[in-house]
C-alpha positions in Angstrom: 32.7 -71.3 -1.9 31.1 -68.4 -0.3 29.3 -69.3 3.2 25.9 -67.7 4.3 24.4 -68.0 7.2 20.8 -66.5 8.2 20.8 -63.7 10.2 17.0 -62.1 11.7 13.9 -63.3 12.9 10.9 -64.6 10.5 11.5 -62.9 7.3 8.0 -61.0 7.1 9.4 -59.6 10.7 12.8 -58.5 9.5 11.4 -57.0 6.6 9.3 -54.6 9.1 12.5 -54.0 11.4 15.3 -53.8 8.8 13.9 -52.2 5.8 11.7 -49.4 4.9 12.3 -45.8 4.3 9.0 -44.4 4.4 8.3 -41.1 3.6 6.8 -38.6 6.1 3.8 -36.5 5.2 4.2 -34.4 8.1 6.9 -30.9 8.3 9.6 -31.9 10.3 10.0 -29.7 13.7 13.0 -28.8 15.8 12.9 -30.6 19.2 14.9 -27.9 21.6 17.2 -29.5 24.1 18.2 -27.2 27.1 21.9 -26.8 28.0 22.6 -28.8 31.0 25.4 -28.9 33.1 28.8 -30.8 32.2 28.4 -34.3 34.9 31.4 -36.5 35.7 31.4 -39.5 33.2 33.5 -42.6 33.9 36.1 -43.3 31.4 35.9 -47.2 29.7 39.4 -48.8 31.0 40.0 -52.1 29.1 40.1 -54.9 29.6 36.0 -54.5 29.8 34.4 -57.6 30.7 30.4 -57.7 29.3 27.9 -59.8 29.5 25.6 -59.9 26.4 22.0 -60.8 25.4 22.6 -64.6 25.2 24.3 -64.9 28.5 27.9 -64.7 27.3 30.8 -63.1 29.9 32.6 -61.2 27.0 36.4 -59.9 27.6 36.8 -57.2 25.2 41.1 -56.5 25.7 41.5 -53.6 23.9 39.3 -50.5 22.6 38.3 -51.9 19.2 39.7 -50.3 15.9 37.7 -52.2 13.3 33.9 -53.2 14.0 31.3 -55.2 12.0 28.0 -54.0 12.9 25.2 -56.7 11.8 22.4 -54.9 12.2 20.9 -51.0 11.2 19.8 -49.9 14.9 23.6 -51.3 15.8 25.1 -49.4 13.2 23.2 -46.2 13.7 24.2 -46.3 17.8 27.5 -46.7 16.6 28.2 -43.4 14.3 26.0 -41.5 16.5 28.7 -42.9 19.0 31.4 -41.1 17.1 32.9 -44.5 15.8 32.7 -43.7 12.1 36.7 -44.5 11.1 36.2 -48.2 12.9 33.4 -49.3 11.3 34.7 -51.9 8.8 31.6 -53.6 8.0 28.1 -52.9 8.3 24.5 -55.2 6.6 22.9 -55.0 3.4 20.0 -53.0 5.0 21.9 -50.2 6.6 21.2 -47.0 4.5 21.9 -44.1 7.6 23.9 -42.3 8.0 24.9 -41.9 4.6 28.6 -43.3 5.2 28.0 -46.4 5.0 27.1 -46.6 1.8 30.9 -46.7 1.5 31.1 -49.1 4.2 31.7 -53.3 3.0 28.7 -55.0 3.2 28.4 -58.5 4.9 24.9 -59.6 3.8 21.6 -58.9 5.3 19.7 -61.7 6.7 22.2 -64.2 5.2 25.3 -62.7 6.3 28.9 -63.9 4.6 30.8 -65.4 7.2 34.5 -65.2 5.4 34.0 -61.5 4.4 32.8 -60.8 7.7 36.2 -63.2 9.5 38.5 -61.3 5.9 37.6 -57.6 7.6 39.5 -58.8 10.7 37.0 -57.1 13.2 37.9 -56.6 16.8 34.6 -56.8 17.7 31.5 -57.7 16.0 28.4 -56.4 17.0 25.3 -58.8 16.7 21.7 -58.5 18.0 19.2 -61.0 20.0 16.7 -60.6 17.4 19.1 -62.8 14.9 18.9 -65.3 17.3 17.7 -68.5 16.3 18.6 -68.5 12.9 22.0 -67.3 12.4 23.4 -69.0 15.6 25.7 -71.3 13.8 27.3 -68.4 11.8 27.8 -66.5 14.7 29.6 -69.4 16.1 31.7 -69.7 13.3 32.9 -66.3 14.1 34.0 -67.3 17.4 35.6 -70.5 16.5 37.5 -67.9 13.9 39.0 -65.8 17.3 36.5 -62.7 16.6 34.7 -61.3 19.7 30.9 -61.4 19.0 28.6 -59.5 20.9 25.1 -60.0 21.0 23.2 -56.9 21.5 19.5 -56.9 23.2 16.5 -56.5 21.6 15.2 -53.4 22.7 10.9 -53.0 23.7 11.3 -49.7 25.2 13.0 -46.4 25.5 14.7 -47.3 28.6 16.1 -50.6 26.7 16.8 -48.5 24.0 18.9 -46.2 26.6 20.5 -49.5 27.8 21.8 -50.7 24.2 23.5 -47.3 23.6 25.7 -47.6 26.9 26.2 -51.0 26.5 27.4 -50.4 22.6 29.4 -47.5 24.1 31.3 -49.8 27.2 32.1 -52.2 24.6 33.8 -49.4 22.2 35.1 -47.2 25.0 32.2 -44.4 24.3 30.7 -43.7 27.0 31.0 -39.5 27.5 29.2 -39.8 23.8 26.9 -42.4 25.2 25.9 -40.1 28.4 25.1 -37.2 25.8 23.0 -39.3 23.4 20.9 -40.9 26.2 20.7 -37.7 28.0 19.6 -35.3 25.0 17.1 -38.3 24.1 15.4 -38.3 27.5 14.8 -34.6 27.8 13.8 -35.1 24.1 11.0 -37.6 24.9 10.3 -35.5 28.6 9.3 -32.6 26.3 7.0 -34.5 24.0 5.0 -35.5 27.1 4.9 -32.9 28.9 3.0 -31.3 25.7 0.6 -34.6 25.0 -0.5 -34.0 28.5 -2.5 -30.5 27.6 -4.2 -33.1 25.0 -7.7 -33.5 26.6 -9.1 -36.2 24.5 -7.2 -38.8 23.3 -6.9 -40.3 19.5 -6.9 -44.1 18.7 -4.2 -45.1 16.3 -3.7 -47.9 14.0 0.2 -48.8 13.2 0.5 -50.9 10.0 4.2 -52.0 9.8 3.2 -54.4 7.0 0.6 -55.8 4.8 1.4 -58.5 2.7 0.5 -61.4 2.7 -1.5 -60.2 6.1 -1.6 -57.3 8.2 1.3 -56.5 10.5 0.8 -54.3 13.5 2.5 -53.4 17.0 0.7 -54.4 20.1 1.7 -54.0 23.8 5.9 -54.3 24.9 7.2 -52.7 22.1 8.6 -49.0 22.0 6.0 -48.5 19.0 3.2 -48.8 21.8 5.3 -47.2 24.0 5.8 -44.0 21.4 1.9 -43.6 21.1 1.2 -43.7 25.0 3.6 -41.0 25.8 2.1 -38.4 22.6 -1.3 -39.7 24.5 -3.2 -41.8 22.2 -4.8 -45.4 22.2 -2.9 -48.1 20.5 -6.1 -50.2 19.0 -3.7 -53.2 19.2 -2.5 -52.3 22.5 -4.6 -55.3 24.1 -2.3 -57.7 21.9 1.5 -58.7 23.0 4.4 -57.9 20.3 4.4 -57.7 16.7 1.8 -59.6 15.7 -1.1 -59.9 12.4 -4.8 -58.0 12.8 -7.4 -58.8 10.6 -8.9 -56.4 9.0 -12.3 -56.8 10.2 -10.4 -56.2 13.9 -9.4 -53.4 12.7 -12.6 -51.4 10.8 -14.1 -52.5 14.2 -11.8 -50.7 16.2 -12.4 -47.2 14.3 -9.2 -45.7 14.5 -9.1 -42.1 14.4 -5.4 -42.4 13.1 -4.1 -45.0 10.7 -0.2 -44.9 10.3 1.9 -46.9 7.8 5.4 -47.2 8.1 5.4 -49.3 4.0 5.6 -46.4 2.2 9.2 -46.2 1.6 9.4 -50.2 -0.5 5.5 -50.3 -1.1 3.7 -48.3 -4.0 0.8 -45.7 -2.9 0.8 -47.0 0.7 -1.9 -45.3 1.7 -4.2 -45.5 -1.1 -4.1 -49.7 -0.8 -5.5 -48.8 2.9 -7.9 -46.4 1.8 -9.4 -48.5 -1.0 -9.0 -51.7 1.2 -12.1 -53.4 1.5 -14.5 -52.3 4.4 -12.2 -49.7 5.4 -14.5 -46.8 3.6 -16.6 -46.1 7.0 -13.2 -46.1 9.5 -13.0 -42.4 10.7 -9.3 -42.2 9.7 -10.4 -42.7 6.1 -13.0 -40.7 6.1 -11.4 -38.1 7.9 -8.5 -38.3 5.5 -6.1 -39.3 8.5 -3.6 -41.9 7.4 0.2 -41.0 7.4 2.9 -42.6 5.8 5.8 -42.0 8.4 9.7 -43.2 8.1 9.7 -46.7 8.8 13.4 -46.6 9.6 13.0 -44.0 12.5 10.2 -45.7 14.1 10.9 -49.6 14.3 15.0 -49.2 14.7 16.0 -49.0 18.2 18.5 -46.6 18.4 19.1 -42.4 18.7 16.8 -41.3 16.4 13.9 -42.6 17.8 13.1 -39.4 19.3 12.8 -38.3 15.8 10.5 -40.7 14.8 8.6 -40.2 17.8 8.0 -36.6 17.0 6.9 -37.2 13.5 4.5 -39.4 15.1 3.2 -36.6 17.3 2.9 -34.0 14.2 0.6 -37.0 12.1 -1.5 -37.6 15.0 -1.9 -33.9 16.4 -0.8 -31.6 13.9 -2.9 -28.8 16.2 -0.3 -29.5 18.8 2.7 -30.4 17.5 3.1 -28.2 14.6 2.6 -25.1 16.0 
């Protein structure tokens, strides 16, 4: 008999994280990294010792030749790191890059604990937002020899940063990892250094779900984050974390910007918000000013959320960032 264990947080939540391919309504535009001088980068000698999000000193003895990666934002990290030929196993929800649609697949939230133990992993790579859930699985994999590492849940670019080095010490990556992190934050440096000519500021709306209620991004998370460095107002940025907003919250705060990140697994995303009751007078549907923007690119923490962030800059001020 096959065994499943839950892996994620709530499902509503998980749904917002993990799936979603929404498409963007704005042209996509070339963010121009300068050439920067080649820096010393320390090589990974193993054995590596790390400790991961749930307080575990992990020994990793050998660069890894065969990962299972449990989670998209893991996954992504890990090609971006170079580590295409190891990855052995990655979750039902992982659609980029387009490898690993060749890759096995070891379940999404439930993940199959014998395929994952049959793919004989060196390493798996798990994340702190499956905690809770899927602990005894994960434990299983232990009790079965495999090194399990649990990676952070990133609320910021600089956590982001962090996940990509640590991902990179554990594989023996870390002249990729340097690149990555360093391209990203001359990336991000560029975006606000432009959002800083903006003179007056845009309120945005983030809907990240809507059934059965009203999903949105409030204060410590890198969505926030993303709209305070193109220099606009988060309308849930006096709320904490991912949390619902009722829709009266919501006409009332008037957004000049409505963004959906459903458009990808929900039909006509932005005509259910435009025809949503009471939200006739909101500027951004009057104005015409909701975006349906890649849900993968904004709410997965790893290297292309510079992308995402851009896209996000182009829907709120095309003026700006289109030019």
């Amino acid at each position: 008999m096959k065994k499943f264990w839950k892996f994620g947080a709530t499902a509503g939540v998980a749904a917002i994280i993990l799936a979603g391919c929404g498409e963007t309504t704005t042209p996509e535009k070339d963010i121009e990294t300068p050439a920067e001088p080649p820096t010393e980068v320390a090589e990974v000698e193993f054995p590596v010792t790390l400790v991961d999000a749930v307080g575990d000193e992990i020994v990793i003895e050998e660069e890894p030749e065969a990962i299972v990666s449990m989670i998209p934002s893991n996954t992504e990290i890990a090609y971006e790191l170079g580590l295409d030929e190891k990855i052995v196993g990655v979750s039902d929800f992982d659609n980029y890059p387009e490898a690993t649609a060749d890759v096995e697949k070891i379940g999404g939230q439930e993940f199959n604990v014998e395929k994952i133990i049959s793919l004989q992993p060196d390493l798996v790579l798990a994340h702190e937002s499956g905690l809770g859930v899927g602990d005894a699985g994960l434990q299983q994999l232990r009790d079965a020899g495999l090194e399990v590492f649990v990676v952070q849940n990133a609320e910021s670019f600089d956590e982001v940063y962090d996940s990509i080095s640590t991902i990179a010490q554990a594989t023996g990556a870390m002249e990729e990892a340097e690149k990555i992190v360093s391209e990203m934050e001359v990336q991000v440096a560029e975006i606000e250094k432009l959002a800083a000519t903006i003179e007056e500021p845009k309120t945005v709306f983030l809907e990240v779900g809507s059934q059965p209620d009203i999903f949105t991004t409030g204060s410590g998370t890198f969505m926030d984050e993303m709209l305070s460095i193109i220099n606009a107002k988060n309308v849930a940025g006096d709320l904490e974390g991912w949390i619902s907003m009722d829709p009266e919250a919501i006409v009332a705060a008037n957004p000049d910007v409505i963004i959906t990140t459903e458009g990808g697994y929900v039909e006509d995303a932005v005509g259910q918000i435009k025809t949503r009751g009471g939200f006739a007078e909101v500027t951004a549907v009057k104005e015409d000013a909701i975006y349906s923007l890649d849900s993968d690119m904004l709410t997965r923490s790893g290297p292309r959320l510079t992308a995402g962030l851009m896209e996000m800059a182009q829907a709120v001020y095309p003026d700006v960032f289109n030019e």
